[in-house]
C-alpha positions as CSV (number, residue, x, y, z in Angstrom):
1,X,72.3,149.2,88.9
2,X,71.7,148.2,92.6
3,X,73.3,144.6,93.5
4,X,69.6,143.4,94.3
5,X,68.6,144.1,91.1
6,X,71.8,142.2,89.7
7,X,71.3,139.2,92.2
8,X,67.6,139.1,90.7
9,X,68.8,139.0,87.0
10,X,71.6,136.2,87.5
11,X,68.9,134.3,89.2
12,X,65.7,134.6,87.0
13,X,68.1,133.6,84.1
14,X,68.9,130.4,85.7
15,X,65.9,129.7,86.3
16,X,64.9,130.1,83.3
17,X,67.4,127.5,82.6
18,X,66.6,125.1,84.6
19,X,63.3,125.4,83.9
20,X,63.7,124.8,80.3
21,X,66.2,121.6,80.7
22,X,62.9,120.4,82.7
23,X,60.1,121.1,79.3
24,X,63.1,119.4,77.0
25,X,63.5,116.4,79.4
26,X,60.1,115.9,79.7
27,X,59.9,115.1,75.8
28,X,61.9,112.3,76.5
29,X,60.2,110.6,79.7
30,X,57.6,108.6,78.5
31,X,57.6,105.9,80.7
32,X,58.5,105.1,84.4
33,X,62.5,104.1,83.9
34,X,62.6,107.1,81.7
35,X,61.1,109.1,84.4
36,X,63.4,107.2,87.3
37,X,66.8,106.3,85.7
38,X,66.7,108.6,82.1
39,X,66.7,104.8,80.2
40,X,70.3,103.6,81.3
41,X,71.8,106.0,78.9
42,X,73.6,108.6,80.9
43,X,77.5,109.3,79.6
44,X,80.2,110.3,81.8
45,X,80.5,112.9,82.2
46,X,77.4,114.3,82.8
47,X,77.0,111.4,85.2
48,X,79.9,112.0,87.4
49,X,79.4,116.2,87.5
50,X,75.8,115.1,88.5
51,X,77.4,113.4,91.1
52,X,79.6,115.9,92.6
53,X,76.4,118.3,92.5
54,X,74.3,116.1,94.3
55,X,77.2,115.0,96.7
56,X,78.5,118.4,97.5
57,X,75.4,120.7,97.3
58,X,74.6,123.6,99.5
59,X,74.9,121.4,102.1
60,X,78.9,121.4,102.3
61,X,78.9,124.8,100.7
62,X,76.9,126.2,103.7
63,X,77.4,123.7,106.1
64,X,80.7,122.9,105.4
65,X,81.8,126.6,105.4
66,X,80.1,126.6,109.1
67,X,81.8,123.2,110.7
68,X,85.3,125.3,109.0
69,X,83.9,129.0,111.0
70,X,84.0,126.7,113.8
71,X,86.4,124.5,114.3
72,X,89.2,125.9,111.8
73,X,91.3,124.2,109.3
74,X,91.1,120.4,110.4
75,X,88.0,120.0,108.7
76,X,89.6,120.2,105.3
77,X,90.5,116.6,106.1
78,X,86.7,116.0,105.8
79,X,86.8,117.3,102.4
80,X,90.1,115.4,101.7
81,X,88.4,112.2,102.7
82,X,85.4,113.2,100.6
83,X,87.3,113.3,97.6
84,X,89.0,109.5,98.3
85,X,86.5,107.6,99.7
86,X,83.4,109.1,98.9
87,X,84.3,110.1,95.2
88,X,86.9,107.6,93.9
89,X,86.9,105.1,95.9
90,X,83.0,104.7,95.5
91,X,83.3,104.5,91.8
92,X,85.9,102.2,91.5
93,X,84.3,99.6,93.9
94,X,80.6,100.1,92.8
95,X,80.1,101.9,89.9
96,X,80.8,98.5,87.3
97,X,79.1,95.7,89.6
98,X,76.0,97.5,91.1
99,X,75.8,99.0,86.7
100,X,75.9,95.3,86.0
101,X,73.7,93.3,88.5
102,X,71.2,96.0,88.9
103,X,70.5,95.5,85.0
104,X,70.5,91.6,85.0
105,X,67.6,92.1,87.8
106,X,66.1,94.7,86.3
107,X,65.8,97.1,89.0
108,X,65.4,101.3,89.0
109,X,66.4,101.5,93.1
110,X,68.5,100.1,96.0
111,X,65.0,98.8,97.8
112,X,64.4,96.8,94.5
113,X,67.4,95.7,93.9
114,X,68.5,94.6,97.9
115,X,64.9,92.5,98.0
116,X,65.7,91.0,94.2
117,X,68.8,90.0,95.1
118,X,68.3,88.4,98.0
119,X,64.5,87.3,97.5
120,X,63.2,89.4,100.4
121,X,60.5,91.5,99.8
122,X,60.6,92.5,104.1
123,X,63.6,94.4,103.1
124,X,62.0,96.3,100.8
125,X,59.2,98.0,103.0
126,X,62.0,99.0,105.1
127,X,64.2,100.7,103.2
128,X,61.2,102.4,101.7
129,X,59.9,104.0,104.6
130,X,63.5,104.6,105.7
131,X,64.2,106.4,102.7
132,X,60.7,108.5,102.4
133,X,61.3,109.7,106.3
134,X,65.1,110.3,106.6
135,X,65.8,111.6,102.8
136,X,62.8,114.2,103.6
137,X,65.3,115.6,106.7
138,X,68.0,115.7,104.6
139,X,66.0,117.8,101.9
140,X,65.6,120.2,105.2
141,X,69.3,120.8,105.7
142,X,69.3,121.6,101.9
143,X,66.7,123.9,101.5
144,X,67.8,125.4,105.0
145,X,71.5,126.0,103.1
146,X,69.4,127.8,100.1
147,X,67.4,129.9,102.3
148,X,70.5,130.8,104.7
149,X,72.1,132.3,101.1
150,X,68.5,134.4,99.9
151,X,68.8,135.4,103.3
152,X,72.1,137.1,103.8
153,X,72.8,138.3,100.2
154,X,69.6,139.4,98.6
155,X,67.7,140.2,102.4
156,X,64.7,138.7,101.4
157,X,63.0,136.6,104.5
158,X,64.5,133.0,105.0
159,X,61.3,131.4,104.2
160,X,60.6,133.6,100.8
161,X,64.2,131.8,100.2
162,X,63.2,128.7,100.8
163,X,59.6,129.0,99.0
164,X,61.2,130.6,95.9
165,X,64.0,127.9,95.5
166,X,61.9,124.3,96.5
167,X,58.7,125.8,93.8
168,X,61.3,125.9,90.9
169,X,62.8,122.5,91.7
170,X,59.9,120.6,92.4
171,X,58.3,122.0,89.4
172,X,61.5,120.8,87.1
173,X,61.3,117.6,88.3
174,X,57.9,116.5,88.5
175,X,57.8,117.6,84.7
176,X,61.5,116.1,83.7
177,X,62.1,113.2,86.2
178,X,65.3,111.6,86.1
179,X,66.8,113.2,82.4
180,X,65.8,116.8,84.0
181,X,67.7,116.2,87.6
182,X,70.8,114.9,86.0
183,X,71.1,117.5,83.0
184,X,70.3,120.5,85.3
185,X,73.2,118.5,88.3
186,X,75.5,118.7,85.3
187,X,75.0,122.6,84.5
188,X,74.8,122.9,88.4
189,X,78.0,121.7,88.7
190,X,80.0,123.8,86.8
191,X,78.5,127.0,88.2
192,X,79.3,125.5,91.4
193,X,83.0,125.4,90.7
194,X,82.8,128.8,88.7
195,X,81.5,130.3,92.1
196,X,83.7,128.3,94.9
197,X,87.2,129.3,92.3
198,X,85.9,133.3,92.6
199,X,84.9,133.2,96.0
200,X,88.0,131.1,97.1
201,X,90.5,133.4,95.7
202,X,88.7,136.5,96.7
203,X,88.8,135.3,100.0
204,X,92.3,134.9,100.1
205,X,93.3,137.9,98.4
206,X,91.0,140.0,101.2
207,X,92.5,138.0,104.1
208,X,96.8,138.3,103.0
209,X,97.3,134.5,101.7
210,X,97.2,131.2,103.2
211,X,100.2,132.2,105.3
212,X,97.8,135.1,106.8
213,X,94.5,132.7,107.5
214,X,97.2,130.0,109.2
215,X,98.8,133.3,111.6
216,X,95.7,134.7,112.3
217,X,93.6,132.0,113.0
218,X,96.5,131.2,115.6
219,X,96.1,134.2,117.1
220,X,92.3,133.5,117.4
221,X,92.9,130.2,118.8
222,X,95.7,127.6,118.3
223,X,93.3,124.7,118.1
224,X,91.8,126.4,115.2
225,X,95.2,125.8,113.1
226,X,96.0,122.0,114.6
227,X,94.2,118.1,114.2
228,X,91.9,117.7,115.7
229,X,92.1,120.7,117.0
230,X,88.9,122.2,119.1
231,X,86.8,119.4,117.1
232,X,88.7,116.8,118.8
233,X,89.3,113.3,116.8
234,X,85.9,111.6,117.7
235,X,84.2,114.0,116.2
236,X,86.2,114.6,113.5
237,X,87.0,110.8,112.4
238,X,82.6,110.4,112.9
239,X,82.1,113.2,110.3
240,X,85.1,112.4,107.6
241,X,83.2,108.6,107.8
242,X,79.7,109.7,107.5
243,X,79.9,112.4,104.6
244,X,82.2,109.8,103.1
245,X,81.8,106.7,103.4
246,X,78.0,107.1,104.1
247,X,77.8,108.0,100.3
248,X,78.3,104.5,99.8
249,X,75.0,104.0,100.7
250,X,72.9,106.8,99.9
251,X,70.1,106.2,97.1
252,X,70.4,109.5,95.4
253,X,74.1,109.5,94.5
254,X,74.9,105.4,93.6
255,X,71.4,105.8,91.3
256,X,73.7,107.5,89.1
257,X,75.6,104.2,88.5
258,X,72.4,102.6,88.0
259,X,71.9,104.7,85.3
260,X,75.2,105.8,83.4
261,X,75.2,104.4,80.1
262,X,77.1,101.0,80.0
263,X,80.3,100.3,82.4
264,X,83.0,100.9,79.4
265,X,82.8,104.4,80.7
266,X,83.3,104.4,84.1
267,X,86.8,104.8,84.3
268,X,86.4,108.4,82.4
269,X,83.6,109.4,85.3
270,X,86.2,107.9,88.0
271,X,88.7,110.3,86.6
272,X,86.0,113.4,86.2
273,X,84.4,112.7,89.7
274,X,87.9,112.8,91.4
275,X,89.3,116.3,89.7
276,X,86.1,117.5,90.6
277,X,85.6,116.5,93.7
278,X,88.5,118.2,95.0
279,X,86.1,121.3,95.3
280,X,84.9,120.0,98.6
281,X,87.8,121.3,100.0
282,X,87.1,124.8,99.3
283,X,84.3,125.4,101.7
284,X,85.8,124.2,104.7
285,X,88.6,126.6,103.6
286,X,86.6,129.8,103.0
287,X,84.6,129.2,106.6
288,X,87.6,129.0,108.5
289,X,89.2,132.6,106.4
290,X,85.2,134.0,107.5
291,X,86.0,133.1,111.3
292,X,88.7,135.7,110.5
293,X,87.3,137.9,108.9
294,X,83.4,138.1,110.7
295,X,84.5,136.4,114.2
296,X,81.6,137.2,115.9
297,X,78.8,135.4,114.3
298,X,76.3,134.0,116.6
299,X,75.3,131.3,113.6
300,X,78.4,129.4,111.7
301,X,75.7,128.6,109.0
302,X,75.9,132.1,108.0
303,X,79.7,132.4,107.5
304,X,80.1,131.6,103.6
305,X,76.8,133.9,102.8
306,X,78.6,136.5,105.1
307,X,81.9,135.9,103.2
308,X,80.6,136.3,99.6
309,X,79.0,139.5,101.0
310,X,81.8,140.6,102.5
311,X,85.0,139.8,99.8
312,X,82.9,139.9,96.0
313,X,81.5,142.3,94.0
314,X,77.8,142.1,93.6
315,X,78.2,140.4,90.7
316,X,80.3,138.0,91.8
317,X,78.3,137.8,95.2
318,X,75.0,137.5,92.8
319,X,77.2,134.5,90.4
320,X,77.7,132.5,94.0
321,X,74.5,132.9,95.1
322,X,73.3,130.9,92.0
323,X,76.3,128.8,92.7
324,X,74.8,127.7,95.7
325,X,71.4,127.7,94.7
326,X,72.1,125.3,91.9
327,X,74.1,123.1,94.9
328,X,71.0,122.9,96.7
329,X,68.7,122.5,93.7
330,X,71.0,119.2,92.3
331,X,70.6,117.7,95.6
332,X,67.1,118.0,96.3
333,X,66.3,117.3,93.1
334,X,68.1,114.5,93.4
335,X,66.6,113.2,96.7
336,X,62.9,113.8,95.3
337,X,63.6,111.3,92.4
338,X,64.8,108.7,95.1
339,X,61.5,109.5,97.4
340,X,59.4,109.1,94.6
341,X,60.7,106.1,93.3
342,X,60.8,104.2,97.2
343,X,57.1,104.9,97.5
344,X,56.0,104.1,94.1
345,X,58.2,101.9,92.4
346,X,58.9,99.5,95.9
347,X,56.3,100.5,98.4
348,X,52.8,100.7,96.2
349,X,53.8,99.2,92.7
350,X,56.0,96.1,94.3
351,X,55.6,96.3,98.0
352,X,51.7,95.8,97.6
353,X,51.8,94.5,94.2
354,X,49.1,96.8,92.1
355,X,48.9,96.1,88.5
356,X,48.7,99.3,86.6
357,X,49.6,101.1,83.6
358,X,52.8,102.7,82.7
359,X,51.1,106.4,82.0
360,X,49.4,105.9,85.7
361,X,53.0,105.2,87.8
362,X,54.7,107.9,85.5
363,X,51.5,110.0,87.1
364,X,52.1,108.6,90.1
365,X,55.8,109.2,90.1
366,X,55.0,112.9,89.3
367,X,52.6,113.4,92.2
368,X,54.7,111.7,95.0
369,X,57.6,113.8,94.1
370,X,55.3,116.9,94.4
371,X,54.0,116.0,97.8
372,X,57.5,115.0,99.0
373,X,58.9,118.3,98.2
374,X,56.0,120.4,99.9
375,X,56.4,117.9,103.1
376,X,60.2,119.2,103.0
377,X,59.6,122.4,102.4
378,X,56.5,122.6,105.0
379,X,59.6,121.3,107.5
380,X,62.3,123.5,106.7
381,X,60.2,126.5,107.5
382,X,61.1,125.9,111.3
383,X,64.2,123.3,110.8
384,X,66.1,122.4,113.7
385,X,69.7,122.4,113.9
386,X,72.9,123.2,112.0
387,X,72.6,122.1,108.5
388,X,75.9,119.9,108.1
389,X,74.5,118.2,111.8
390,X,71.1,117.3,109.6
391,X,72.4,115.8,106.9
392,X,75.0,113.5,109.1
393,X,71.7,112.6,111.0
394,X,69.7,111.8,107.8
395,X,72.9,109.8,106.0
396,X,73.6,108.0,109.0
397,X,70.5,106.2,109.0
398,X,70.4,105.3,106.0
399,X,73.6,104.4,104.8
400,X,73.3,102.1,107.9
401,X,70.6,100.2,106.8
402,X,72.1,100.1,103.2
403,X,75.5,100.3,102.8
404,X,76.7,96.5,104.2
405,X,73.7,95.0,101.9
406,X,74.7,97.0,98.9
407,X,78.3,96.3,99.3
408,X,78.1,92.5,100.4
409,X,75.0,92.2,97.5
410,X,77.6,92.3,95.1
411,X,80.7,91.4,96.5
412,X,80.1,88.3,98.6
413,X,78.1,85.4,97.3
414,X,77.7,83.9,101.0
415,X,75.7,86.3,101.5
416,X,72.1,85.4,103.0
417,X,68.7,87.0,103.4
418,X,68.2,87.2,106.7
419,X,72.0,88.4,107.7
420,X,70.7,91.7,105.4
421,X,67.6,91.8,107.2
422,X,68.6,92.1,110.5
423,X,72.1,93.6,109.6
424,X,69.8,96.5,108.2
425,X,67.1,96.4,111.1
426,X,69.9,96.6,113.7
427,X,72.5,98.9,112.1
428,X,69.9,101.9,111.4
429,X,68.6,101.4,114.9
430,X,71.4,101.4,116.7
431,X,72.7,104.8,114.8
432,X,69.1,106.0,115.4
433,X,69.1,105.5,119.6
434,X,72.8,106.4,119.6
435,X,71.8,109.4,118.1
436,X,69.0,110.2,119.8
437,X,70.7,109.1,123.6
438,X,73.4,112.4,122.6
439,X,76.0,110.9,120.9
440,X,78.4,109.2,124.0
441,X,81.8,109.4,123.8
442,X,81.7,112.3,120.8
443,X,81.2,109.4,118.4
444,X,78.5,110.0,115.8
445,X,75.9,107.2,115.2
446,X,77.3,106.4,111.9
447,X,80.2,104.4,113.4
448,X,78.1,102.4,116.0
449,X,75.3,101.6,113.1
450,X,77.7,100.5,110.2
451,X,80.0,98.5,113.1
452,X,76.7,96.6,114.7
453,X,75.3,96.5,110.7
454,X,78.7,94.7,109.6
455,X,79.1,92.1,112.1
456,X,75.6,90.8,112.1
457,X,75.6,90.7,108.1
458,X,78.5,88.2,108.8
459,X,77.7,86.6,111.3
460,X,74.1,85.9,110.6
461,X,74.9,84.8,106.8
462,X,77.2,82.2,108.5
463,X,74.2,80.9,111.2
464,X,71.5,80.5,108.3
465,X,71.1,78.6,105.1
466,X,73.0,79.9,101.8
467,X,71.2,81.1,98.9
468,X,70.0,79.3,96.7
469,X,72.4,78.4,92.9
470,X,69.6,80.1,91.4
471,X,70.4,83.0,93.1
472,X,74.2,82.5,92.9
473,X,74.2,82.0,89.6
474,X,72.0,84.5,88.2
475,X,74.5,87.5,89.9
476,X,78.0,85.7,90.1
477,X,77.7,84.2,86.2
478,X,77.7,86.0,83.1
């Protein structure tokens, strides 16, 4: 049997899959916190695998594998760092209180919840249309990661890639909503870690060791081997932050807090998110065996497809492929829920305060998440850029405007209304223009946004009137 033909079994089955956790979820969603947060009754375990599927995704797989084919083995401290601070850390600091408070105010989404908290419905609109512009980029760099992998291993045009993958997941979800994306994150996940294992030690086997990729990627270029390295520590330190500690603030992985069942067990998803989220290593670590093995690629985001093609048998090339296809699918997935639920839930429902039935948002939801995956897709047939440099450019805009509020929402009662307003305003901006002005110094926007976003949360919240006990009491007393 050819190795196309096997690619195309392995990947009809899954779909199949995935397609039927969709049909079963969609049994259960029969209103619109069924269809956004699957009823607060996630467990933990499928909660935190979700997690590392959405978190990780074809994103690190592919773009990770190409920031490793290009600037060698210093970027496993990115994936280090991802494990710390954006798995375990995260969980321990937000997954009980944002579980807790986001229940006592009854909200599905970090829009809801920042403008409940603080009684500002300005912040709302914001981080809608924040959300609805800058998560749509990041499905890009996903569906860009996806198309990258038809590409290379089953030689099937980038943009069949694309259109195969996005029609399957937007189809799941619009049927499932929340219950479908977090079931099918959770089988995701494991092929995910099935397929980075094989390819891993495959890769090593084919290249002499770790003592081998350390010698020869010398030999290559020293700075390849060393920290920073070629990267050099702005760029480095910008990146470990933003894939990081930017999850802090991104809407489609702290959801999953909103949503696990009760916060008795968090402390087994802490310890299932951490073991598991020491996979992010693993691409940073096969791109930088690839630079040995293919040196002369003209586009790093083609070093893991090249790799699998290179070191597995086409059955273990075909089991990676839907490795990475299920990466990509768990994130954008993921990000459509979030979409959906900024435009209807806070911008329409909320935001402009219509009165309507249950059965018409749970329409609603269903149809925005449609139209925000063909908007994506429409995008990603041209996309611009390297796909780990998209979705630093997406996160860092929006965990800017987020993360302080999030974090000082539920950690500092002193907080005030307008020092998250303008901390918001200013911090996205700033990592917007810093951006956009080509990133001076080799500092990424992140660091400017969340520094600005910090000091103004502070500082205004001192300057302005307190919140009210009303306020203070309904979040700060059981």
């Amino acid at each position: 049997m050819s190795e196309i033909k096997i690619y195309w079994i392995v990947i009809i089955f899954y779909m199949f899959i995935v397609i039927g956790i969709g049909l079963i979820a969609s049994r259960r969603t029969r209103g619109i916190s069924d269809f956004y947060l699957g009823g607060r009754n996630i467990g933990p375990f499928v909660t935190a695998l979700s997690f590392i599927a959405a978190y990780f995704s074809s994103v690190v797989i592919i773009g990770g594998g190409g920031f490793g084919y290009k600037f060698g083995m210093s970027t496993l401290w990115v994936g280090a760092i991802n494990v710390l601070l954006g798995c375990t850390l995260c969980w321990i600091f937000l997954g009980k209180r944002l579980r807790k408070y986001t229940q006592k105010f009854g909200t599905m989404t970090i829009p809801g919840f920042i403008s409940e908290r603080f009684k500002a419905p300005e912040t709302r609109f914001f981080l809608a249309i924040v959300i609805f512009i800058f998560m749509i980029i990041y499905n890009v760099s996903v569906l860009k990661g996806m198309g990258h992998i038809f590409e290379v291993l089953m030689k099937i045009p980038y943009i069949y890639g694309i259109l195969i993958s996005g029609t399957i997941i937007i189809l799941y979800v619009t049927i499932g909503g929340y219950v479908a994306v977090v079931w099918t994150s959770f089988i995701q996940a494991l092929i995910m870690i099935v397929g980075l294992f094989l390819l891993t030690s495959k890769s090593l086997i084919a290249v002499g060791g770790l003592t081998a990729v350390n010698e020869r990627l010398a030999a290559i270029d020293p700075g390849l081997l060393s920290t920073p390295g070629v990267w050099g520590y702005a760029g480095l330190i910008s990146y470990c932050l933003i894939v990081s500690f930017g999850v802090w603030g991104m809407p489609q992985l702290v959801i999953r807090f909103y949503s696990i069942r009760n916060t008795a067990v968090l402390r087994i998803g802490t310890i299932v998110v951490t073991i598991g989220g020491c996979l992010a290593l693993l691409p940073y670590l096969n791109g930088a065996i690839s630079r040995i093995l293919s040196p002369n690629l003209t586009n790093p985001d083609l070093a893991i497809p090249t790799l699998t093609k290179l070191v597995l048998s086409p059955l273990g090339a075909a089991i990676f492929l839907a490795a990475v296809i299920a990466a990509g699918m768990s994130t954008f997935s993921a990000v459509l829920i979030i979409v959906s639920s900024a435009i209807v839930r806070d911008f329409w429902q909320k935001g402009l305060k219509k009165q309507t039935s249950e059965k018409k948002l749970l329409r609603a939801g269903r149809v925005v998440s449609a139209v925000a995956g063909i908007i994506s897709l429409l995008i990603a047939f041209k996309p611009p850029g390297l796909v780990l440099v998209l979705t630093a450019f997406s996160w860092a805009i929006i965990a800017s405007a987020t993360l302080w509020p999030i974090l000082f929402a539920i950690y500092w009662r002193r907080t005030t209304r307008w020092g998250v307003t303008i901390s918001m305003f200013a911090g996205s901006s700033v990592a917007l223009i810093w951006m956009v002005i080509g990133k001076p110094f080799g500092i990424h926007g992140f660091i400017p946004g969340i520094i600005v976003g910090l000091i103004l949360i502070i500082v205004v919240s001192l300057l302005t009137k307190p919140p009210s006990k009303e306020i203070t009491r309904k979040i700060w007393e059981d």
